[in-house]
C-alpha positions in Angstrom: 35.3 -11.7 59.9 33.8 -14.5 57.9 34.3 -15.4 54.5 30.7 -14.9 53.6 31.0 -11.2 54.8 34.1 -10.7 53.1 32.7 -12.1 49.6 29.6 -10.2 50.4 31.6 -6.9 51.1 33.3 -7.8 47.8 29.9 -7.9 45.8 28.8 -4.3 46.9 31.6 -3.0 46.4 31.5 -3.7 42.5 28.6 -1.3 42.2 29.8 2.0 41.1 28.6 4.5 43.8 28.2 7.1 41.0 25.6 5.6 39.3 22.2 7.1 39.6 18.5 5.7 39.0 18.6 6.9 36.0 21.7 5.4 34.4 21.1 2.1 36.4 17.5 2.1 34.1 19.8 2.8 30.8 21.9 0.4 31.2 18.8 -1.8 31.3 18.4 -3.9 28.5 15.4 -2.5 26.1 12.6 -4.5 25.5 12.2 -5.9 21.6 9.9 -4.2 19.2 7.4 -5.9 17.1 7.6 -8.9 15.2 6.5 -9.3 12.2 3.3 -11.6 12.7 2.3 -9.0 15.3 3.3 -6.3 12.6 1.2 -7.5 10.1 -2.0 -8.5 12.4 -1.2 -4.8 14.7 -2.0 -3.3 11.4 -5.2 -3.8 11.3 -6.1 -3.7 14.9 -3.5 -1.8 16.5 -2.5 0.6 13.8 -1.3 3.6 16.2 1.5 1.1 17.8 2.4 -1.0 15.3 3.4 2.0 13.2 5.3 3.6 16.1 7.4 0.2 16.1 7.7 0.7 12.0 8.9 3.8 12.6 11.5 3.1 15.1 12.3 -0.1 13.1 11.4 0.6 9.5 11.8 -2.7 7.7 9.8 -2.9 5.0 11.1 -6.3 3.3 8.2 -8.8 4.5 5.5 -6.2 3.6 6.9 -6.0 0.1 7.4 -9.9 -0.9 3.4 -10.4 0.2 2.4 -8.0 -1.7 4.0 -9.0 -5.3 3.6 -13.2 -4.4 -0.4 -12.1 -4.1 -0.5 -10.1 -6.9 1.8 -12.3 -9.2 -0.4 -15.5 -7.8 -3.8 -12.7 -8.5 -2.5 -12.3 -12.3 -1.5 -16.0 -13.3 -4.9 -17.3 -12.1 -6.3 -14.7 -14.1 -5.1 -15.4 -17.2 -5.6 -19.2 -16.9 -9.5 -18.4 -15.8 -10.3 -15.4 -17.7 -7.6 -15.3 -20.1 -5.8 -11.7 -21.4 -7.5 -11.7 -24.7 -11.1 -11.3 -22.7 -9.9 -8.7 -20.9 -8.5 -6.4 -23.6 -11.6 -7.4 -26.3 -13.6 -5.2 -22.9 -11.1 -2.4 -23.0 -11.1 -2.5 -26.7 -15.2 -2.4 -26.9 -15.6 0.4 -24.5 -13.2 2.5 -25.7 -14.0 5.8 -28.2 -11.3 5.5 -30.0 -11.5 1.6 -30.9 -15.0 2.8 -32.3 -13.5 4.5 -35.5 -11.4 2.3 -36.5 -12.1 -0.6 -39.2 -12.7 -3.9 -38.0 -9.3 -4.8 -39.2 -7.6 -2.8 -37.8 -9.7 -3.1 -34.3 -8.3 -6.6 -34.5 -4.8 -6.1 -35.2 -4.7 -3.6 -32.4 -6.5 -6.2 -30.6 -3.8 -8.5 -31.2 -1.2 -6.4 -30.6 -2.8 -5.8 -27.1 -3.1 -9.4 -26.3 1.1 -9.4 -26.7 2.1 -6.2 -24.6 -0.8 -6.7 -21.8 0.9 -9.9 -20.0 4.3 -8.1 -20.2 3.1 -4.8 -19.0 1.1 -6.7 -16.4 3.7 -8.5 -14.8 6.2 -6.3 -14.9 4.3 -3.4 -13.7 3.7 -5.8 -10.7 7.7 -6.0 -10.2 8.9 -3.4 -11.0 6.0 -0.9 -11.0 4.9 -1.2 -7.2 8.0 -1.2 -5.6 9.1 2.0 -7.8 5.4 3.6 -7.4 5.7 3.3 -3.5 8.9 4.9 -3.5 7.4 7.8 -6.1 4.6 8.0 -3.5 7.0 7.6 -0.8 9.2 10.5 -1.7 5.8 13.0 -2.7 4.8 12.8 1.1 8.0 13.1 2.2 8.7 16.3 0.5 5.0 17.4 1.7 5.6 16.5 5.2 9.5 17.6 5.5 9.4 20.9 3.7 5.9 22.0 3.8 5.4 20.6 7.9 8.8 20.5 9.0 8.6 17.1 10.5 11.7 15.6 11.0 10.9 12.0 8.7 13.0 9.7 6.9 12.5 8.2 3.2 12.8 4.6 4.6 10.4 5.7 7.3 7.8 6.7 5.2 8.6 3.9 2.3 8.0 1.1 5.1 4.7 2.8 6.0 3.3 3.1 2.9 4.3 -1.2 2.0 2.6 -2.0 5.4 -0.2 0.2 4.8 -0.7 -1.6 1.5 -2.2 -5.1 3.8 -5.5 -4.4 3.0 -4.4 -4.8 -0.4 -4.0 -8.5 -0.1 -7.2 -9.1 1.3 -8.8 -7.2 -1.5 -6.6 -9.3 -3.9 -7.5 -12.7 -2.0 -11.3 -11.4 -2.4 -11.0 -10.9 -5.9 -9.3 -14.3 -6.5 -12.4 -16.0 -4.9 -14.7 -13.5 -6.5 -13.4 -14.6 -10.1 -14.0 -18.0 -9.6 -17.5 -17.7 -8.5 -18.3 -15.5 -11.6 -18.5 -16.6 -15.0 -15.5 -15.5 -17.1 -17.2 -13.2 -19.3 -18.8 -11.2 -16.1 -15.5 -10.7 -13.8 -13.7 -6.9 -14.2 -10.2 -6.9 -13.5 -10.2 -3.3 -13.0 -13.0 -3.4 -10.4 -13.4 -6.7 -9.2 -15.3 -5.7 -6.2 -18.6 -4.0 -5.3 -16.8 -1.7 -2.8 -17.0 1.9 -4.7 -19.5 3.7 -6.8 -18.5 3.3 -9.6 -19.0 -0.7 -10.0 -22.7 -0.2 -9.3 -22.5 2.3 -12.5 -23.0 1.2 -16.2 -19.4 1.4 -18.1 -21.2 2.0 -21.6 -23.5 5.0 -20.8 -22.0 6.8 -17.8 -19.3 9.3 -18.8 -15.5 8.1 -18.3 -14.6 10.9 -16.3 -17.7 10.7 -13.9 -16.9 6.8 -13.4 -13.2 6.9 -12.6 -14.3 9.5 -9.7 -16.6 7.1 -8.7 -14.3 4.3 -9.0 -11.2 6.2 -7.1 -13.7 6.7 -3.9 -13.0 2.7 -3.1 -13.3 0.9 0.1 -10.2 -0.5 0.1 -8.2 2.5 -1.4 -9.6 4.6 1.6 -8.7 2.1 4.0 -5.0 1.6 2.9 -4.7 6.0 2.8 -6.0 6.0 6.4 -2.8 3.3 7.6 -0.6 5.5 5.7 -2.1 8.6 7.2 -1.0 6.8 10.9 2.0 6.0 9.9 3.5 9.2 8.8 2.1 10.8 12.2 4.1 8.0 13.6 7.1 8.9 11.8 6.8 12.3 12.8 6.1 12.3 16.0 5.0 15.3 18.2 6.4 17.5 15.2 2.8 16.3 12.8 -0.3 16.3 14.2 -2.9 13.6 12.7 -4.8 16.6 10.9 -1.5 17.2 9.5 -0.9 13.9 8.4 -3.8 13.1 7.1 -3.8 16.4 4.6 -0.1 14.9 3.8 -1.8 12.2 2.6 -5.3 12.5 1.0 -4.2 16.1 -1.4 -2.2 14.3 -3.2 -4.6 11.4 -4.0 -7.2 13.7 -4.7 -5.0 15.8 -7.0 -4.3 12.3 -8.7 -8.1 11.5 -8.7 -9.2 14.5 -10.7 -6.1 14.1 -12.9 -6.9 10.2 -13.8 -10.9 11.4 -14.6 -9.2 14.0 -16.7 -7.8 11.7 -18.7 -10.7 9.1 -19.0 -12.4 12.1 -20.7 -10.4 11.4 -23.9 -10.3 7.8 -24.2 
């Protein structure tokens, strides 16, 4: 016989006989989920895979630093454009309560306001929406695990909710090109956009409770509820349907909606 066959024979007969199709295809290596640039961009056009591969994978790192380096970058170029003090003078104006007080003391509270508001502002940014996402991360959780009985993870549903929150960042990059285009005195923080009701609605004669509802029914909010509606249904698989999901999702928003207009009432 000649060497060839005899090397050949020795090739074959290194394949384990036992094997079947199926483990063959296991041993297989798998093919690589998602990157991130195709994570980010999948998002928007291909939400129904990309959160499949979050919820396989969920990393929610990359998400998270874009969304505080926008809004930190949103809040310094606010305060060197528009400044704090302009912004709380507004809140301070509209406000019942500010309108019983002496002018005194409207401008010591003023003051006072002008301190706190850069703190709160900048650490609510982060520490606030890192902790909020996790608060709102561990509400749908407990909806969809205990009340569905979908079997979902807290880091599945965290890393949905920070790369549902993209759309956020265009809103903020809108707002940043918005402020400079307006005069100081005209730009809103709290609705720098004409993308819900309630910025088309005067702030000095429609009640408080009617224009936070107005306000909560936002473009962008929607939007960013939708993503996270796709990727808890991705997260739970054939055990949540999308009705399911969505319910998951938008009750509790609404149940914080009608709580927030509560509230306005009594400023």
């Amino acid at each position: 016989m000649r060497p060839e066959a005899k090397q050949g024979t020795k090739r074959r007969s290194t394949i384990d006989p036992d094997m079947t199709p199926e483990i063959l295809q296991e041993a297989e290596p798998q093919p690589k989920g998602l990157g991130e640039i195709s994570r980010l961009t999948g998002v928007f056009f291909e939400p129904t895979k990309t959160f499949e591969d979050i919820a396989a994978r969920p990393n929610f790192w990359v998400p998270l630093i874009i969304m505080l380096v926008t809004a930190i970058v949103y809040m310094v170029l606010f305060s060197q454009h528009v400044g704090w003090e302009r912004m709380m003078r507004q809140q301070l104006e509209a406000s019942s309560q500010a309108a019983q007080l002496a002018p005194d003391q409207k401008e010591a509270r003023l003051q006072m306001m002008i301190k706190v508001a850069p703190i709160f502002g900048y650490a609510g940014v982060l520490v606030g929406v890192p902790v909020g996402i996790l608060i709102w991360a561990a509400i749908l959780l407990l909806i969809v695990k205990t009340m569905m009985g979908a079997p979902v993870g807290l880091k599945q549903i965290y890393a949905a909710v920070c790369y549902a929150q993209m759309p956020g960042v265009i809103f903020s990059l809108l707002a940043i090109a918005v402020m400079f285009m307006k005069p100081p005195d005209d730009f809103n923080m709290q609705n720098p956009l004409m993308f819900n009701p309630g910025a088309f609605m005067d702030p000095s004669s429609t009640p408080k409770a009617l224009l936070s509802l107005a306000s909560s029914l936002d473009l962008f909010s929607i939007w960013k509820l939708l993503l996270v509606g796709f990727g808890l249904k991705a997260a739970g698989g054939k055990h949540l349907s999308t009705g399911g999901a969505m319910t998951a999702v938008f009750l509790p928003w609404a149940l914080w909606s009608l709580c927030s207009a509560g509230i306005a009432m009594f400023r």
